[in-house]
C-alpha positions in Angstrom: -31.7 -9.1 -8.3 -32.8 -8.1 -5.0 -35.1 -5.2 -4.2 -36.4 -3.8 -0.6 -39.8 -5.4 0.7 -42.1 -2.5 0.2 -39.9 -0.3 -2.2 -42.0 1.5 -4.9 -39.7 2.0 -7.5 -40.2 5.0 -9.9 -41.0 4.7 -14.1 -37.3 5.3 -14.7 -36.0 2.8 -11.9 -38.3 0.2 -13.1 -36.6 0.7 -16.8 -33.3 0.5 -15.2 -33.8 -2.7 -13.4 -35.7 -4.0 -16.2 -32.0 -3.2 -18.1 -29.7 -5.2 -15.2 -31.9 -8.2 -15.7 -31.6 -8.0 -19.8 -28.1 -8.4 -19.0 -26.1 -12.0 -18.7 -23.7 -10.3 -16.3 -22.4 -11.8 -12.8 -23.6 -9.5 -10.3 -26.0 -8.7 -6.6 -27.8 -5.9 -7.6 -29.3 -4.1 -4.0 -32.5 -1.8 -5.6 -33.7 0.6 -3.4 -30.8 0.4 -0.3 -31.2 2.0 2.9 -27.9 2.7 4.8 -26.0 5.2 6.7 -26.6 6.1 10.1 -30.2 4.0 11.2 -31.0 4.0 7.2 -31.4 7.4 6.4 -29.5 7.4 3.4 -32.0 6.0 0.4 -29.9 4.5 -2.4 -31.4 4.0 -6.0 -29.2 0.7 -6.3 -25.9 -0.7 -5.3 -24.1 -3.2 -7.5 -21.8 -5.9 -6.4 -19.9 -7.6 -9.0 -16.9 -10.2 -8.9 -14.4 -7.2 -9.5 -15.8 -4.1 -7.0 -18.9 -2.3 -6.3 -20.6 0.4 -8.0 -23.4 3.1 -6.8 -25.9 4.1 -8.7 -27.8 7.3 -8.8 -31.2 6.4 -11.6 -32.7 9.6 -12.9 -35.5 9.7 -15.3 -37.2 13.0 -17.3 -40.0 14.6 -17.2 -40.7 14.5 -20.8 -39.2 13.6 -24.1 -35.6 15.3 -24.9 -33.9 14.4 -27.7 -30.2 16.0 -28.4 -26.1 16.1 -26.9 -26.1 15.7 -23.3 -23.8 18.4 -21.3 -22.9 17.3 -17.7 -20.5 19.1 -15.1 -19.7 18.7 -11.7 -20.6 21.9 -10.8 -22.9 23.0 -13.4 -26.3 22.6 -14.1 -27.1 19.9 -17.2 -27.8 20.4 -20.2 -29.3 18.7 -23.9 -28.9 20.7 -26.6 -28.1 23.6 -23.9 -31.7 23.2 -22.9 -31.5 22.4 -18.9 -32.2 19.0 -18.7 -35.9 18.4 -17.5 -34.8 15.4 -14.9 -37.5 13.9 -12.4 -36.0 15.0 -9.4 -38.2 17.3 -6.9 -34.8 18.9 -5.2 -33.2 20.0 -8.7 -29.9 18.8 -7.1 -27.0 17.9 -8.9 -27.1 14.2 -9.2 -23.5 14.3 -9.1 -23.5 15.2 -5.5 -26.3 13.3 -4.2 -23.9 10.0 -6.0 -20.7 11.2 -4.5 -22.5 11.6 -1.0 -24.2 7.9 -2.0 -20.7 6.3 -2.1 -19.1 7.8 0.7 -22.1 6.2 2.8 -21.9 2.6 1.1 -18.1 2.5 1.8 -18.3 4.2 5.0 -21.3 1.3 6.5 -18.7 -1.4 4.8 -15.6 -0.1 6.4 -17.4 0.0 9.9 -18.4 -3.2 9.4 -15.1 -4.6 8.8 -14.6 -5.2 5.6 -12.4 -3.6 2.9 -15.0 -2.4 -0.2 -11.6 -0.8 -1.5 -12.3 1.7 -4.8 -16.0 2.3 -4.6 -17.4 3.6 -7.9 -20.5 5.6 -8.9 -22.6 6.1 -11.8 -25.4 8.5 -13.0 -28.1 6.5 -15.0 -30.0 8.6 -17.1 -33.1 6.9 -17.9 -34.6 8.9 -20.9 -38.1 7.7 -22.3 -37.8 4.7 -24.9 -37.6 6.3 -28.8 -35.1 9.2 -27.4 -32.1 9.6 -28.4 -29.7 11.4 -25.7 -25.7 11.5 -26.9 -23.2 11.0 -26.2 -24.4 7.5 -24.3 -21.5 8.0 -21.4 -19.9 10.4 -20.0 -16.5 10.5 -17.4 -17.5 13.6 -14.5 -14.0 12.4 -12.6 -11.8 8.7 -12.0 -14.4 6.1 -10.7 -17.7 8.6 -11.3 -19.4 8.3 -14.7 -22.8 9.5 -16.6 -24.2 6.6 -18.7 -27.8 7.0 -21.1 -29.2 3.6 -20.9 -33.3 2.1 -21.5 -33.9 -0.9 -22.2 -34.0 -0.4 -26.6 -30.6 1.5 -25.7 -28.5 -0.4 -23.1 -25.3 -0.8 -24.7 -22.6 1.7 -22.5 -24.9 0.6 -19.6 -23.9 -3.0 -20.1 -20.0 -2.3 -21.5 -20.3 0.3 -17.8 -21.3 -2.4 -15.4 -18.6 -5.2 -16.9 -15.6 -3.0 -16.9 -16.1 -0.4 -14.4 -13.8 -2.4 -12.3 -10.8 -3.6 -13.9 -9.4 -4.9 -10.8 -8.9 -9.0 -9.8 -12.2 -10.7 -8.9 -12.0 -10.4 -5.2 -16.1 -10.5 -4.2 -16.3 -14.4 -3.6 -19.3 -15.7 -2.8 -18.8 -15.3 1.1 -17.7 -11.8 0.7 -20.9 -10.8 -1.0 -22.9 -12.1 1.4 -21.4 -10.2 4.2 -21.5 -7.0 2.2 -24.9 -7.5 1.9 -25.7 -7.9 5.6 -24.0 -4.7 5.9 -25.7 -2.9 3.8 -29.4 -4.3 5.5 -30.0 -6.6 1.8 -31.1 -10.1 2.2 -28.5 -11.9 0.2 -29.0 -14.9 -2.2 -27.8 -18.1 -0.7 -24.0 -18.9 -0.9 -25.1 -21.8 -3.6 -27.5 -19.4 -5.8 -24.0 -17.0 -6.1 -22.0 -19.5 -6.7 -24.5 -20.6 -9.7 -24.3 -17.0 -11.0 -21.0 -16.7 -11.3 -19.6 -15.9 -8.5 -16.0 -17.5 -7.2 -16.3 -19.7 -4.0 -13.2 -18.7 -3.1 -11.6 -15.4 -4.4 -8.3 -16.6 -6.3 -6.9 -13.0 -6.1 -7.3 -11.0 -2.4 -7.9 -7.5 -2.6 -5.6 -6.8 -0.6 -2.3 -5.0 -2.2 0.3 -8.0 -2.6 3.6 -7.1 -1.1 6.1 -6.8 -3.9 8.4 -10.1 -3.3 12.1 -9.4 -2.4 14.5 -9.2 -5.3 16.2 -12.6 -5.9 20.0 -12.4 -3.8 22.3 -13.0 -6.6 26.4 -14.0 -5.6 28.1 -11.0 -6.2 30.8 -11.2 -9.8 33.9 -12.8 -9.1 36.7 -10.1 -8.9 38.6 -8.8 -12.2 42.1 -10.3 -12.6 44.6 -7.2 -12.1 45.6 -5.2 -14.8 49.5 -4.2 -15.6 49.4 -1.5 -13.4 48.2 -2.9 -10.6 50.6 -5.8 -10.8 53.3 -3.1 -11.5 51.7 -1.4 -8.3 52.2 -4.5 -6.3 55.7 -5.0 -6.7 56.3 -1.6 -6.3 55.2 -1.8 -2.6 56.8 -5.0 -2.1 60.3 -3.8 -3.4 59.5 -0.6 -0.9 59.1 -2.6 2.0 62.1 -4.6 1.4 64.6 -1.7 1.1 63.2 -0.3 4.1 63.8 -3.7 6.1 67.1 -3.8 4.9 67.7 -0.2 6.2 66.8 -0.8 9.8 68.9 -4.3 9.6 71.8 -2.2 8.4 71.2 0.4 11.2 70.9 -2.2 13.9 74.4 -4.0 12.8 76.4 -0.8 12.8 75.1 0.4 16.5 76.0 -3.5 17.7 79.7 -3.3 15.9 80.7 0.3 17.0 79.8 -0.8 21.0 82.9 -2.0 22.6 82.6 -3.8 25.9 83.4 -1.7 29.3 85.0 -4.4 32.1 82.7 -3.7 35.0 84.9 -1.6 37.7 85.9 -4.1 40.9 84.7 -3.0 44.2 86.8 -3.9 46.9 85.3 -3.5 50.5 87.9 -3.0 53.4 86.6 -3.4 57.0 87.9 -1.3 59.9 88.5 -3.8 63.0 86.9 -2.5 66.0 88.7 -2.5 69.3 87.2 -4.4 72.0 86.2 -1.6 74.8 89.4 -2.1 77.3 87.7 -2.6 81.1 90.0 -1.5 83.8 92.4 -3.5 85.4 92.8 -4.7 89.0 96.0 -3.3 90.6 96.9 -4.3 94.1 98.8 -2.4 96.8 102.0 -2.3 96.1 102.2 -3.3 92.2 104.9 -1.7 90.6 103.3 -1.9 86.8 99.8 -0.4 88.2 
């Protein structure tokens, strides 16, 4: 259980940390957290356990009110539809205050690198001891809840802080401790967590696991072929062996009805030329000149 050097913690946030410590529970319980930007943001407590993180939003009353608890999102609350006399000097909803709570405790982790994944939130309604407030828990919407808890009465409170997270136990010892430092909380030692309860090393990451591939299987060996497709087959076959025949058949008559043509002889006859005649020599007196 850690709590802020200097915090002065109301009547009803006393009874609620008097409650976590009643409990055997694994957990780092941050009372009185400043975060957001330079610590504006004042937290009632922030609660790490092995499975996720929770916020919590304590409220106390102003006096003693005794009957069945009506709470709304957007409605004022009610017991016994009486409004509910709660300790807070704003008269805000706590269900807005809470959501506006988680949004800065997962926005400081996620800038801080680490994953906080599905951040939860819880009203605690703190009535005085020897009350009776029902019902003792209440579901606003998925991850934010409304649970009547003192310390005579802690029942849904305990059963609330175990099971709000049903996920894998991912906060390890190391991961607390740098949650922690996020949010500005001196952490426990790595051995003290590790003596609560806390895993060394997570066994599960909280990180989605990629579905694994389905397993390659051989595909079936083919069906023997039925009648017909036997019948099929031969069909085919018997097809294209009539057809080969055919063009066989075609090729022999062309081949037999082609008689042989003896090429024509070509005879060349050459002219002889006469040599050019030069003229003769005749002398005086030749009688064949």
């Amino acid at each position: 259980m850690k709590i802020r050097p200097g915090a002065q913690l109301s009547g009803a946030e006393q009874e609620f940390v008097d409650c976590l410590r009643s409990f055997p529970t694994t957990g780092l319980a941050a009372i009185d957290a400043h975060v957001g930007d330079n610590g504006t943001r004042q937290i009632d407590a922030v609660l790490i356990t092995p499975r996720g993180i929770t916020v919590v939003e304590v409220r106390g009353f102003r006096r003693r009110q005794s009957g069945i608890l009506h709470v709304a999102a957007d409605e004022p609350w009610t017991i016994s539809d009486t409004p509910a006399d709660l300790d807070d000097e704003s008269n805000a909803n706590p269900a807005e205050r809470l959501e506006q709570s988680v949004y800065a405790v997962k926005s400081k982790l996620e800038r801080a690198l680490l994953d906080p994944g599905h951040v939860c939130g819880v009203v605690a309604l703190v009535p005085l001891r020897g009350v009776v407030v029902r019902p003792a828990r209440t579901n606003l919407r998925s991850g934010i809840d409304v649970v009547v808890a003192n310390v005579p009465d802690s029942t849904e409170l305990r059963i609330y802080i175990e099971s709000f997270a049903a996920g894998p136990r991912s906060w390890s010892a190391d991961r607390v401790i740098s949650a922690a430092t996020a949010l500005g909380v001196t952490a426990p030692s790595r051995a003290e967590l590790i003596a609560d309860g806390f895993d060394e090393l997570a066994p599960h990451s909280h990180m989605p696991v990629p579905a694994a591939p389905p397993p390659r299987t051989a595909p079936p060996p083919p069906r023997p072929p039925t009648r017909s497709q036997h019948a099929a087959t031969w069909a085919v076959v018997a097809v294209a062996l009539i057809g080969i025949l055919v063009v066989f058949g075609v090729v022999a008559t062309a081949v037999a009805r082609d008689e042989p043509h003896p090429a024509p002889e070509t005879t060349t006859t050459v002219d002889p030329t006469p040599s050019p005649s030069r003229p003769r020599d005749c002398y005086p007196f030749q009688t064949d000149c």
